[in-house]
C-alpha positions as CSV (number, residue, x, y, z in Angstrom):
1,X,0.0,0.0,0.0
2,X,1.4,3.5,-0.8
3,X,1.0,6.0,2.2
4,X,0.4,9.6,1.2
5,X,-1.6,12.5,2.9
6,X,-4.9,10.7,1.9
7,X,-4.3,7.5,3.2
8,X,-5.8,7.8,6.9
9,X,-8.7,10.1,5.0
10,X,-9.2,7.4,3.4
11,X,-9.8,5.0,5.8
12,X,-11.7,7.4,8.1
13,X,-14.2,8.3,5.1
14,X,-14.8,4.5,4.7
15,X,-15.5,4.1,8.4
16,X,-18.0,6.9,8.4
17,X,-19.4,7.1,5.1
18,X,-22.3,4.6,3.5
19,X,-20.8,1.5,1.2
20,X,-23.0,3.0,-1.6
21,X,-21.3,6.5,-1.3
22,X,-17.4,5.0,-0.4
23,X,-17.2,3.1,-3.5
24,X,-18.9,5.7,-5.7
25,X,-15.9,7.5,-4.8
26,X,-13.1,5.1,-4.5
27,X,-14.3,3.0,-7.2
28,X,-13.4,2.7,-11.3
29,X,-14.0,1.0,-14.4
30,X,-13.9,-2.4,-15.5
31,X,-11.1,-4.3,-12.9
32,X,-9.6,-0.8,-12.7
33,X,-6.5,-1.2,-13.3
34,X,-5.8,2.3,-14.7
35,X,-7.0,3.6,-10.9
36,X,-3.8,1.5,-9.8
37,X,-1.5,2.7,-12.2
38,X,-2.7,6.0,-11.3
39,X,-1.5,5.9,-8.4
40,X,1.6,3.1,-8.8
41,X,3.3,5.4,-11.7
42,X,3.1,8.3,-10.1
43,X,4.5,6.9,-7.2
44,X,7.3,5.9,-9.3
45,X,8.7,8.9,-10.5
46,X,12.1,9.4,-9.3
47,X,13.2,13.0,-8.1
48,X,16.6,14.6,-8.5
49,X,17.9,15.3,-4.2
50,X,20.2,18.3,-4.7
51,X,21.6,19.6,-1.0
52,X,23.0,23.0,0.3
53,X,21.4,25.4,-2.0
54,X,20.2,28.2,0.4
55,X,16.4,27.2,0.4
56,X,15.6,29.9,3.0
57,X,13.2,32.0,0.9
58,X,10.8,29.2,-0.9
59,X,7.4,30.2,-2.8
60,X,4.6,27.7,-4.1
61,X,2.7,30.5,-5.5
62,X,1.8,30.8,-9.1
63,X,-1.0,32.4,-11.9
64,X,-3.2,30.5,-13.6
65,X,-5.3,32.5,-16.1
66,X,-4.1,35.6,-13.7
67,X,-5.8,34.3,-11.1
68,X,-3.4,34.2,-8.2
69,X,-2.8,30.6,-6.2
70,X,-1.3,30.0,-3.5
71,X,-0.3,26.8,-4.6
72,X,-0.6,24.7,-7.9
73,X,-3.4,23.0,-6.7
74,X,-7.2,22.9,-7.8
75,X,-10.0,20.8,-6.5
76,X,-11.7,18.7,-9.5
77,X,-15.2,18.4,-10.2
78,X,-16.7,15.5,-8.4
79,X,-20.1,14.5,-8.4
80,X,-22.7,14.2,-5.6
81,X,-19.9,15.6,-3.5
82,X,-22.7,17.2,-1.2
83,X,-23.6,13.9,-0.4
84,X,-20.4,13.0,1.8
85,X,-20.8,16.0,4.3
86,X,-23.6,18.5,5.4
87,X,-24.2,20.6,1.6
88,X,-20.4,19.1,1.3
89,X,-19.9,21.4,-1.5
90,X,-19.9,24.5,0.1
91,X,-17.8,23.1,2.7
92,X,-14.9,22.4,0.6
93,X,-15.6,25.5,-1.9
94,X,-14.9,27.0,2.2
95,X,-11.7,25.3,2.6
96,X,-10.0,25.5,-0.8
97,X,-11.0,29.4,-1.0
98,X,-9.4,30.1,2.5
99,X,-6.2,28.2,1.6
100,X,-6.0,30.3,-2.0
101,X,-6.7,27.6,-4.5
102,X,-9.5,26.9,-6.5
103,X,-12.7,24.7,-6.1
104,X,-14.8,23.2,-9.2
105,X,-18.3,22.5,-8.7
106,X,-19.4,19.5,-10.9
107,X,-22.8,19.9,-13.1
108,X,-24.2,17.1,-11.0
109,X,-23.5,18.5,-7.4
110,X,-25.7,18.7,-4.9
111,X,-25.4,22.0,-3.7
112,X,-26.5,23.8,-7.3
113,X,-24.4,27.4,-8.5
114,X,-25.8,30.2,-6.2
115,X,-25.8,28.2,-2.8
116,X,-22.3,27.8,-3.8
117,X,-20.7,30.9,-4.7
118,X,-23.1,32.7,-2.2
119,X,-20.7,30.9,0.5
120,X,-17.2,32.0,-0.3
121,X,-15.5,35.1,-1.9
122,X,-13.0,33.3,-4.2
123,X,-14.8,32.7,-7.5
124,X,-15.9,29.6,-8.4
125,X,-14.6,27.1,-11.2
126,X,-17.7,25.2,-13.0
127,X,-17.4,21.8,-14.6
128,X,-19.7,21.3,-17.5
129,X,-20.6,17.9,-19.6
130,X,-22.0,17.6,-23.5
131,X,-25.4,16.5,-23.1
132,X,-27.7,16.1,-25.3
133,X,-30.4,18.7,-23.7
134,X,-28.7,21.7,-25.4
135,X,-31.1,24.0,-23.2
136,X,-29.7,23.0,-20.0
137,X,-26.4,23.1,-21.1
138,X,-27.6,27.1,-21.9
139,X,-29.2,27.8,-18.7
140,X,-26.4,26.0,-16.4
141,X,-24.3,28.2,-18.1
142,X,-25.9,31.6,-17.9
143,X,-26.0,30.6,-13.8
144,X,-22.5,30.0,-13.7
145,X,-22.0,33.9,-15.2
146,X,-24.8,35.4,-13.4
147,X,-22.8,33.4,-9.9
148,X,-19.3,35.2,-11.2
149,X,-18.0,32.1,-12.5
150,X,-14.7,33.3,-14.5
151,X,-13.4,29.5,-15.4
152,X,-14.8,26.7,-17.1
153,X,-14.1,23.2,-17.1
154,X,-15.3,21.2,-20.0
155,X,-15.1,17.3,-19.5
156,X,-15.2,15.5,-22.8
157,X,-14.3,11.9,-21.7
158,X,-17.7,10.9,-20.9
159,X,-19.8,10.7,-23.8
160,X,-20.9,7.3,-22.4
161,X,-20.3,6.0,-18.7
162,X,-17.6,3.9,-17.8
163,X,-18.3,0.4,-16.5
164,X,-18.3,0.6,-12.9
165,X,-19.1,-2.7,-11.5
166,X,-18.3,-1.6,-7.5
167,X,-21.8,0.0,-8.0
168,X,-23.8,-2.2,-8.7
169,X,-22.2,-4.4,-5.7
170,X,-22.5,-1.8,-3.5
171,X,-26.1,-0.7,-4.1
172,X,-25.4,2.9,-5.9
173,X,-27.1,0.9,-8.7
174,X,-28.4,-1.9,-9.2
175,X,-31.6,-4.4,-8.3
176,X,-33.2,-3.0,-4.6
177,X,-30.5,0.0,-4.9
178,X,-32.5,2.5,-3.0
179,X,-33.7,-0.5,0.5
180,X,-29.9,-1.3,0.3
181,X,-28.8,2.6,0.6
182,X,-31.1,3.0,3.5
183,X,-30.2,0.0,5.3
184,X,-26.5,1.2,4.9
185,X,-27.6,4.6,6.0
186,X,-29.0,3.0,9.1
187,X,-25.7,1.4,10.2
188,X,-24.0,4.6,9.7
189,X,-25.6,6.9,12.1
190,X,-23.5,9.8,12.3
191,X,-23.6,10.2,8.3
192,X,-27.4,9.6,8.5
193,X,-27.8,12.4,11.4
194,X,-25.2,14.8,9.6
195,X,-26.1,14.4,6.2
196,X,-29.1,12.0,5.6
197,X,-31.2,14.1,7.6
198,X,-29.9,17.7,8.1
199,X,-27.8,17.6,4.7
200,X,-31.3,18.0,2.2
201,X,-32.7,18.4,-0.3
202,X,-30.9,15.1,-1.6
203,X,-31.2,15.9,-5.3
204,X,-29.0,17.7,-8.4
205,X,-29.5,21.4,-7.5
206,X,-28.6,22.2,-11.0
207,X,-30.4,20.0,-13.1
208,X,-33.5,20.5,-10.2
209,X,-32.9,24.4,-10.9
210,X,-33.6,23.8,-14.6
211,X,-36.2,21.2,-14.2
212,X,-38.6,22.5,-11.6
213,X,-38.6,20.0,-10.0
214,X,-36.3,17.6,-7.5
215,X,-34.2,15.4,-9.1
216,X,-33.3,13.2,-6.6
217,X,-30.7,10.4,-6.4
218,X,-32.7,7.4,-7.6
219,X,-33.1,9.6,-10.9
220,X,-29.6,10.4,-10.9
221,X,-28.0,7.3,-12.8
222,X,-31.0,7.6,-14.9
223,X,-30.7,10.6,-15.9
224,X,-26.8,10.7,-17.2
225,X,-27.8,7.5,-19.1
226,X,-30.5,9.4,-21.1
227,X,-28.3,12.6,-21.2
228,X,-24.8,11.4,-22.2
229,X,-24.0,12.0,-26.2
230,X,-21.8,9.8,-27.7
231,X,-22.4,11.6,-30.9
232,X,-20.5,14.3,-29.5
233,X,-17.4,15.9,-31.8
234,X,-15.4,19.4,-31.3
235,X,-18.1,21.4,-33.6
236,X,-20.2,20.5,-30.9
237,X,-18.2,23.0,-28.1
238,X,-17.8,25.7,-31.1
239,X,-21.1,27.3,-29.6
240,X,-19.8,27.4,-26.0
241,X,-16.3,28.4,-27.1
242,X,-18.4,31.4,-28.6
243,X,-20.8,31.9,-25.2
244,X,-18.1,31.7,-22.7
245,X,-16.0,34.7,-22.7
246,X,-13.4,33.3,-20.0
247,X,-11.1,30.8,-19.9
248,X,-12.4,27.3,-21.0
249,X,-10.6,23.8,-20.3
250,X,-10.7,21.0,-21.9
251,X,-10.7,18.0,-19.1
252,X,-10.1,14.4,-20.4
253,X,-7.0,14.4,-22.8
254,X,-4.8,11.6,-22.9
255,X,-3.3,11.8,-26.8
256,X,-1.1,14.2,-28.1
257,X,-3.2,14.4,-31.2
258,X,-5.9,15.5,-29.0
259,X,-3.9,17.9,-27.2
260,X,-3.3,19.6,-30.4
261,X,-7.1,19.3,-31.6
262,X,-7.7,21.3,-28.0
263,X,-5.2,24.1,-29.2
264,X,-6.7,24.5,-32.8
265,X,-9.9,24.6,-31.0
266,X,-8.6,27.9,-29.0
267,X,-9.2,26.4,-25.7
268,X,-7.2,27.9,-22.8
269,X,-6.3,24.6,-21.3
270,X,-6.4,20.8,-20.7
271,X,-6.6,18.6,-18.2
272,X,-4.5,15.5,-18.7
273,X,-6.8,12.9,-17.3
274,X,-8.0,9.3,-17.9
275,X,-11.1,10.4,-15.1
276,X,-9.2,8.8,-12.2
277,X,-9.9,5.6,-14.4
278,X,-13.2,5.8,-13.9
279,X,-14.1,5.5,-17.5
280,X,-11.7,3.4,-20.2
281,X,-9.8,1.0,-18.2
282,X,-6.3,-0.1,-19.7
283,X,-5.4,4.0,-21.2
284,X,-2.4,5.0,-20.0
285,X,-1.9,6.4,-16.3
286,X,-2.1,10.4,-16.2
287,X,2.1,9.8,-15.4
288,X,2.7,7.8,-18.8
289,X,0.4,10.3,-21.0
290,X,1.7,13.5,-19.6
291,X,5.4,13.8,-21.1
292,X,4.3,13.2,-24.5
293,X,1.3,16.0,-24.6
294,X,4.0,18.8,-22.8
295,X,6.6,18.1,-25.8
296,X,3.3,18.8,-28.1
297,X,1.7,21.6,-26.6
298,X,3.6,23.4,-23.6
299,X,3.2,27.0,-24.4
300,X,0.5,26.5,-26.5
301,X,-2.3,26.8,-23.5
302,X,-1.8,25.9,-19.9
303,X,-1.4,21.8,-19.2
304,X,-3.5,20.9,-16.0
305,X,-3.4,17.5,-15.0
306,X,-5.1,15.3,-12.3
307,X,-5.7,10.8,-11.5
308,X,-3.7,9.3,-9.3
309,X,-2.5,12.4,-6.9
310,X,-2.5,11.9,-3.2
311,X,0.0,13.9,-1.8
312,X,1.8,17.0,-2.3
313,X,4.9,15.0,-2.9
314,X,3.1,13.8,-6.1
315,X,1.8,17.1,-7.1
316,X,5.8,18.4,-7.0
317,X,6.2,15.3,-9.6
318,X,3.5,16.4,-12.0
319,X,4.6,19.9,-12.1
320,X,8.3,18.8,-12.4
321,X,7.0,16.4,-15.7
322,X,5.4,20.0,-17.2
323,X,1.6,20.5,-15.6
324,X,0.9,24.0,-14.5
325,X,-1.4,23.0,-11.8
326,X,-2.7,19.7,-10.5
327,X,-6.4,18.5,-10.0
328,X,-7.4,17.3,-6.0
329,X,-10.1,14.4,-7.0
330,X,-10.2,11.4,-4.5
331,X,-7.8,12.7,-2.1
332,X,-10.3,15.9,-1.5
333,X,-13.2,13.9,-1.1
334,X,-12.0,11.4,1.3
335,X,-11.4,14.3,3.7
336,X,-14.4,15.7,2.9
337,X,-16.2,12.7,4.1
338,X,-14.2,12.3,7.4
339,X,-14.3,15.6,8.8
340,X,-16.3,18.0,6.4
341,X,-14.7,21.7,5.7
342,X,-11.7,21.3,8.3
343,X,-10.7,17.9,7.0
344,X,-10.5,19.2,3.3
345,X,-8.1,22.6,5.2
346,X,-6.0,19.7,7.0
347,X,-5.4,18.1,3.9
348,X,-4.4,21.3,2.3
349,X,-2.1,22.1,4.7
350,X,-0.5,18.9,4.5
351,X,0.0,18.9,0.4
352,X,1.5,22.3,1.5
353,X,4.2,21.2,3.8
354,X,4.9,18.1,1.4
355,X,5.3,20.5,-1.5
356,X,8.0,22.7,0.6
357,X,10.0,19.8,1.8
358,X,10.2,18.0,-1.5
359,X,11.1,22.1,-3.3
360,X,13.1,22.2,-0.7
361,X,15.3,19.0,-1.2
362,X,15.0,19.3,-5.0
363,X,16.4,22.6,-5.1
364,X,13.6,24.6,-6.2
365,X,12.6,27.9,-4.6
366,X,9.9,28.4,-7.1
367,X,7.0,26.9,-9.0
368,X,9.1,27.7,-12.5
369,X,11.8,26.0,-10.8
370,X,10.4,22.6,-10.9
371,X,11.1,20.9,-14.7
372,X,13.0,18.3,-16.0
373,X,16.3,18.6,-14.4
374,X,14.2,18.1,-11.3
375,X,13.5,14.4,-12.1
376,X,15.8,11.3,-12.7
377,X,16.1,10.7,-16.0
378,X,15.0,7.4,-16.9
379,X,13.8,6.4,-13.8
380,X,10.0,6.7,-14.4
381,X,8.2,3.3,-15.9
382,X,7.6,5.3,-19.4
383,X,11.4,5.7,-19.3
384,X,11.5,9.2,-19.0
């Protein structure tokens, strides 16, 4: 087992959390062994130790799209978040905005736009799907600028959903889904009294917004079957690209080719992702794919990147292999679940003092600092 910053979150979120809601989580697709190699090759890459280089002035803060961060770290979009604390997006929209980074609110949150951005003074990043109702695509949007959403986060990897067996095991799907979850819910008692109970309305506050009417979780799986378009190609964002006047990301590119589609497109960024392997199993881990799309594009538009990052030990590696920042998926949520907005600070805080011992021992004293020469050459499984 690899021990990082998440790894007791982890296990604490498990412990409190309902099976159904754990595994939804902590779960991928197929017999997900990209969500290992996440993880495993990431793990693997080796960093250059340089000694006695007058590290006494160290900064992790950097720009992205001018927006000032206090370190190059984001929390990614992750759905039904605000069912693993009380309205648990606005808890960790709390905690990343008082530790200077940004938070993404997913299109199928809890917690819908307003309730959101009405919470904290940082603005808000907004993650965004192709469906195929066109109209709420158009109203979501016209909330996110009306809530002073500056950045947005397109995910193109999902056309279809991946095949996520957990589940349907552990009754966030499947035959009797909705007795099993209460059951669970019952045998979990603080969840059920912080979050079952006092934690409503239980339903998609964006897509209920645009509705008129609750869309609850029994609907939810339901609904992205019926809404997901596989027909989907990049004409299909041209119209957004034309609406949204700030910077837009594209979130899901493993290929190079892709990459470089993304840049003719005129999008301002990319997240280099395989969806914490929650989609295709057997891509490439976000570690193998990375190299490849910097020597394409770096310069081009800013490189983001997120699967398989669980401390701020690995973050130093990403940004040393050429991402400008680095998404917070799993390792966010499990603190999230075990102790709500101060869990998701504490695990801030640690990324934070990770990042400066690993800077410090590398030898960089800045964010621009960290590059090639700050890795072992060859010692990563993609021979890099």
């Amino acid at each position: 087992m690899i021990i990082s910053a998440a790894t007791d979150y982890r296990q604490a979120a498990r412990r409190r959390v309902p099976p159904f809601l754990f595994h939804y989580a902590d779960g991928g697709a197929y017999a997900e062994h990209t969500l290992r190699s996440n993880v495993e090759d990431l793990a693997d890459i080796a960093l250059r130790q340089r000694v006695l280089k007058d590290m006494s002035s160290l900064s992790l803060e950097t720009k992205l799209f001018d927006e000032p961060l206090s370190m190059p770290v984001a929390l990614a979009p992750v759905g039904l978040a605000g069912m693993y604390a009380r309205r648990g997006e606005v808890q960790a929209a709390r905690a990343a905005a008082s530790k200077g980074v940004p938070f993404t609110l997913s299109t199928v949150s809890v917690c819908p736009i307003g309730e959101v951005a009405s919470a904290v003074d940082r603005p808000l990043w907004f993650q965004l799907y192709v469906l195929k109702d066109r109209g709420f695509m158009k109203h979501v949007l016209e909330q996110a600028k009306a809530a002073g959403v500056r950045t947005l986060v397109f995910t193109v990897d999902m056309p279809v959903p991946g095949a996520r067996y957990r589940d349907a095991h552990s009754g966030m799907s499947g035959r009797h889904a909705s007795v099993r979850r209460m059951l669970q819910a019952a045998t979990h008692p603080s969840w059920a009294w912080d979050v079952g109970i006092h934690g409503r309305p239980h339903d998609l506050g964006n897509v209920s917004d645009y509705r008129g009417q609750p869309t609850e979780l029994e609907d939810y799986i339901a609904w992205l079957g019926d809404n997901f378009d596989p027909s989907i190609s990049w004409k299909d964002l041209e119209w957004i690209r034309e609406f949204w006047d700030g910077p837009m990301i594209i979130k899901g590119i493993l290929d190079p080719e892709d990459a470089r589609d993304a840049v003719r497109f005129g999008a301002d960024g990319i997240v280099v992702s395989n969806h914490g392997g929650r989609q295709l199993d057997g891509v490439p881990s976000t570690a193998q794919a990375l190299p490849a799309i910097v020597d394409a594009v770096k310069g081009d538009l800013a490189i983001l990147a997120d699967s398989g990052v669980r401390s701020g030990l690995d973050v130093v590696r990403m940004v040393a292999m050429g991402a400008d920042t680095v998404l917070l998926g799993r390792a966010f949520i499990y603190a999230l679940a075990a102790a709500g907005e101060a869990g998701v600070a504490h695990l801030l805080e640690l990324f934070e003092k990770e990042m400066r011992v690993a800077m410090t021992l590398t030898g960089a004293r800045t964010i621009s600092d960290l590059g090639p020469d700050s890795l072992v050459p060859g010692a990563s499984r993609d021979g890099r």
